[in-house]
C-alpha positions in Angstrom: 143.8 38.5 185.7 142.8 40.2 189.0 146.0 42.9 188.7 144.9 43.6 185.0 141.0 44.6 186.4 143.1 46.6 189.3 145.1 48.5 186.6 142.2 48.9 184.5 140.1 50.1 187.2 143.0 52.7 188.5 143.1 54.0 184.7 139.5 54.6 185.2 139.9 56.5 187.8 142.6 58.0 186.5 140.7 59.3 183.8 137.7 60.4 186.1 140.4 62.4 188.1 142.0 64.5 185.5 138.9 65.1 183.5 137.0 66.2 187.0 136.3 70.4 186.8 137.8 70.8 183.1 136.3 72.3 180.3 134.7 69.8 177.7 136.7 71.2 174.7 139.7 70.0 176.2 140.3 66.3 175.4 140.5 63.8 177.7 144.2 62.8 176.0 145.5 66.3 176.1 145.2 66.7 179.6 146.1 63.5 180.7 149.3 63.9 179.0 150.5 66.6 180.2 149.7 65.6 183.6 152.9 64.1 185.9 152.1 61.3 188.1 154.7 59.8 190.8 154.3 55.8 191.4 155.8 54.7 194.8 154.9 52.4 197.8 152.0 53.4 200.0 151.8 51.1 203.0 153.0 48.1 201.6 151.2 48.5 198.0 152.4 50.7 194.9 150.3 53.7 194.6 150.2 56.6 192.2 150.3 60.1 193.1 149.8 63.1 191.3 152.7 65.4 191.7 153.5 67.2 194.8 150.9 65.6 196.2 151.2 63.5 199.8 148.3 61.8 199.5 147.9 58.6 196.5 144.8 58.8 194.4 145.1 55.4 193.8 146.3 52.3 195.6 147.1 49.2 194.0 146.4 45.5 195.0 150.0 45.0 194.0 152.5 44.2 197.4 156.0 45.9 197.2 157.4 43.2 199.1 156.3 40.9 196.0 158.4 42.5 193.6 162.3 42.0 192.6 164.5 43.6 194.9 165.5 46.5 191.9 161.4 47.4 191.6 161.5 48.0 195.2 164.3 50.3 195.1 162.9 52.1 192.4 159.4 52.7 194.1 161.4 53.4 197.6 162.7 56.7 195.3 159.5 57.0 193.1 159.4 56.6 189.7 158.1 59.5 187.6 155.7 59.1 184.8 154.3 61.7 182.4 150.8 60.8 181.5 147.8 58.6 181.8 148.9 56.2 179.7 152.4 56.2 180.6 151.7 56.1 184.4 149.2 52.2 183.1 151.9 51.0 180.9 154.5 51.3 184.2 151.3 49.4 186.5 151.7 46.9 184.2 155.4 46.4 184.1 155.0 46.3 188.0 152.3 44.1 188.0 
């Protein structure tokens, strides 16, 4: 229950993020979709960046060293996700 309000909360702030300095016609789905995010392990904890960017946006409660050994490995290489909804739905599978 507490890593379903942490992923809910980072698609929040997802949301705030790509919405923050665009145009109002634009919808909210349109540009999060066409937005690539990078999900990797930030001190300990998966994070999601967006891409080219050094610094996460958002920090999970979630600890890498919690996860099965091939989770690991894929956030040690960063997994790439195309979207808002995409970059939740792989959050979930994590957490």
């Amino acid at each position: 229950m507490k890593r379903l309000i942490i992923i809910t909360l980072a698609v929040l702030t997802i949301n705030l993020a790509v919405n923050k300095g665009f145009a109002k016609a634009e919808t909210e789905e349109a540009l999060s979709a066409n937005r690539v995010y990078i999900i990797k392990e930030y001190n300990g904890r998966i994070a999601c960046f967006e891409q080219y960017a050094s610094t996460p946006f958002i920090v999970t409660d979630i600890k890498v060293l919690d996860l099965p050994p091939l989770d690991r490995k894929m956030l040690s290489q960063g997994v790439e996700v195309n979207g808002a909804k995409e970059m939740s739905r792989a959050l979930e599978d994590f957490g």
